[in-house]
N, C-alpha and C positions, 0 to 999 in steps of 0.2 A: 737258490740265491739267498744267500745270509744279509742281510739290513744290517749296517752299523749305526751307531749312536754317535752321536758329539765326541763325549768322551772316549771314545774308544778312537776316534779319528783322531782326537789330538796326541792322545798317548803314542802312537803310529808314526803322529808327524815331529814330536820329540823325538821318536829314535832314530827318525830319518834328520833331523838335525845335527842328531849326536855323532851320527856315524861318521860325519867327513864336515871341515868346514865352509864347503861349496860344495854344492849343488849347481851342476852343468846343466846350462838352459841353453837347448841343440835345437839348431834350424837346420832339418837335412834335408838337402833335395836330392840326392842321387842315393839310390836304396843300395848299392852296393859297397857305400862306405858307412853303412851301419856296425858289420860288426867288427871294420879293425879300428873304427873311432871309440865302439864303444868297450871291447877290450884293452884300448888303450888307457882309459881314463879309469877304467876297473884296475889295471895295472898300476896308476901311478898312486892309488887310494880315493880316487872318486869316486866310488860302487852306485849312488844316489844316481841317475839319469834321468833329465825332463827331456823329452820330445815332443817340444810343441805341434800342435797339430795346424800349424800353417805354413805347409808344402803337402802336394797331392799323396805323397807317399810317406807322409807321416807314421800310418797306421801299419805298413809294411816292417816300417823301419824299427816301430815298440814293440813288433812281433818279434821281429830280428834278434834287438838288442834283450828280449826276455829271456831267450837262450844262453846266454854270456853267463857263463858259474862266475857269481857271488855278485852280480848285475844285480841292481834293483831300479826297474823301470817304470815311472809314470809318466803320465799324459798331461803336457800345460798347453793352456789359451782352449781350456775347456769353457764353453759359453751354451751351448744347448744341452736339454736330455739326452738327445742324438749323439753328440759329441763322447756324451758318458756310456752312451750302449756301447759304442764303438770303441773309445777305450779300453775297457774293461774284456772286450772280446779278444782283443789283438792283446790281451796280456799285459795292459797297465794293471799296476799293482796302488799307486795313487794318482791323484789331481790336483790339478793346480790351474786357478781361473786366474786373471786378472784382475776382476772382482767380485760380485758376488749376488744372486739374484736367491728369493725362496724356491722358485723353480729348478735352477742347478743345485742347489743345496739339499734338493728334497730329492730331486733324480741321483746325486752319490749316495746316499744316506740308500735309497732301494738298491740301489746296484753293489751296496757294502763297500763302496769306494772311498776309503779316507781323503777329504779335500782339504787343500791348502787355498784357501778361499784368499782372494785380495781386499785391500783397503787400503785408500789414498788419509783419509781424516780422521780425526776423534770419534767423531760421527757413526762414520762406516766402521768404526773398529768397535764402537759400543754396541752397535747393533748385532755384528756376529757375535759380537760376547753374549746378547742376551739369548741368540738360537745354541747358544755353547760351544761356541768354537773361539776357542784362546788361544792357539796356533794360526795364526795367523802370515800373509803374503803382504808386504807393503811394497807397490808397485804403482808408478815409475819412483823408484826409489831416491832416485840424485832431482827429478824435475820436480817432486813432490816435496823436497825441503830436506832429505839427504840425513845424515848420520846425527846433527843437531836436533830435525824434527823428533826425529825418534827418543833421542835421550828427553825431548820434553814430555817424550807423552811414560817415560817411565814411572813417575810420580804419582800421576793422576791414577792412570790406567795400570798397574804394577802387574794385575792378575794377565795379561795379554805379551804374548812371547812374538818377535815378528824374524820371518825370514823377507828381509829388503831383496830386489830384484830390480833391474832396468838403472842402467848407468853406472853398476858396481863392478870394481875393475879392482887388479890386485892392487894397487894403489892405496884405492881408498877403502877397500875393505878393512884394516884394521879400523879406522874410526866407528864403523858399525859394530863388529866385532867387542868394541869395548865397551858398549850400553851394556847395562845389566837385561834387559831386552828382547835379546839379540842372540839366538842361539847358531845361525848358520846364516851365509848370504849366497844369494842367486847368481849365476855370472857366467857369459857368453865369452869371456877372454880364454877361458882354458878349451876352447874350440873354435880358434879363430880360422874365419872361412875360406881363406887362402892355402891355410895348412892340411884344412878336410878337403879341400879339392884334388891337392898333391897327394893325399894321402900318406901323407909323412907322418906314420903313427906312433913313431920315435920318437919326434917331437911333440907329438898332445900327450904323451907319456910325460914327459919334462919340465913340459908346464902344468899337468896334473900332480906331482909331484913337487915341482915348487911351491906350487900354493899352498899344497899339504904343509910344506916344513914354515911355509912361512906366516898361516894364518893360525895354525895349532897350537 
């Protein structure tokens, strides 16, 4: 087992920013639409994949979608060490909490798991700055004060980069997008749950690909 550092998690979650401007945050409950959901969204330029781990067959589904050439698969609504062994066995490659404890922080950090740690406030955003985490999750992103909060805290806080999640829709993504800030946003519309039940992976193709042309 390799231990990562701060910095080496943030450098990680830049280029997991860079790679696409969304990052697909997937609630899957049926394990056999893992891997045409998640070749779909590899197809349309979404390679980035969250699989939250709140559905029983979460951990099935990141094993799944780690097989998918040019997939990169993490693990969000990681909240115990548990959660991070688990993870990382079924082949998460990162994490992503909600928010952020020293206990989860110290359990990726053993498990060599780059976290994308959460924060709602100034507050909670200074304090992972000071364990060195400058990539940052700002979640719920639209109840917490939405693309305004953020461009305030660019000023103060300039060294802290956020990927926003919860309430971010293609809509309103470009206002986040436009903070200096702001390197990628989180968003459940490029996998809306009507479409992964039909399994019309034509369509999450389409809308992975929309987004691509129109947040890039």
């Amino acid at each position: 087992m390799t231990k990562i550092t701060p910095q080496d998690a943030n450098k990680r979650n830049l280029e997991l920013c860079n790679t696409a401007p969304v990052i697909p945050v997937l609630v899957v409950n049926d394990l056999s639409a893992a891997r045409g959901l998640g070749e779909a969204l590899v197809a349309g330029g979404l390679p980035v994949l969250e699989v939250t781990l709140r559905t029983s067959c979460a951990l099935d589904v990141i094993a799944e979608m780690a097989k998918i050439k040019g997939g990169i698969v993490g693990a969000g609504t990681l909240i115990t060490p548990q959660d991070v062994k688990n993870a990382v066995e079924a082949g998460a490659t990162f994490g992503v909490s909600p928010g952020a404890t020293d206990t989860l922080i110290d359990a990726c950090e053993a498990e060599g798991l780059p976290l994308l740690a959460g924060a709602t406030s100034a507050s909670e955003a200074m304090r992972l700055m000071e364990r060195g985490y400058t990539v940052q999750k700002f979640f719920p992103a639209e109840a917490a004060g939405g693309a305004p909060f953020l461009q305030s805290l660019a000023s103060p806080l300039p060294q802290i980069t956020f990927c926003p999640t919860g309430g971010v829709s293609l809509e309103n993504a470009p206002h986040y997008l436009a903070s200096s800030n702001v390197k990628c946003v989180g968003g459940s519309w490029v996998a809306p749950k009507d479409i992964v039940k039909a399994k019309n992976w034509a369509a999450i193709e389409i809308l992975a690909k929309d987004a691509v042309e129109a947040l890039s």
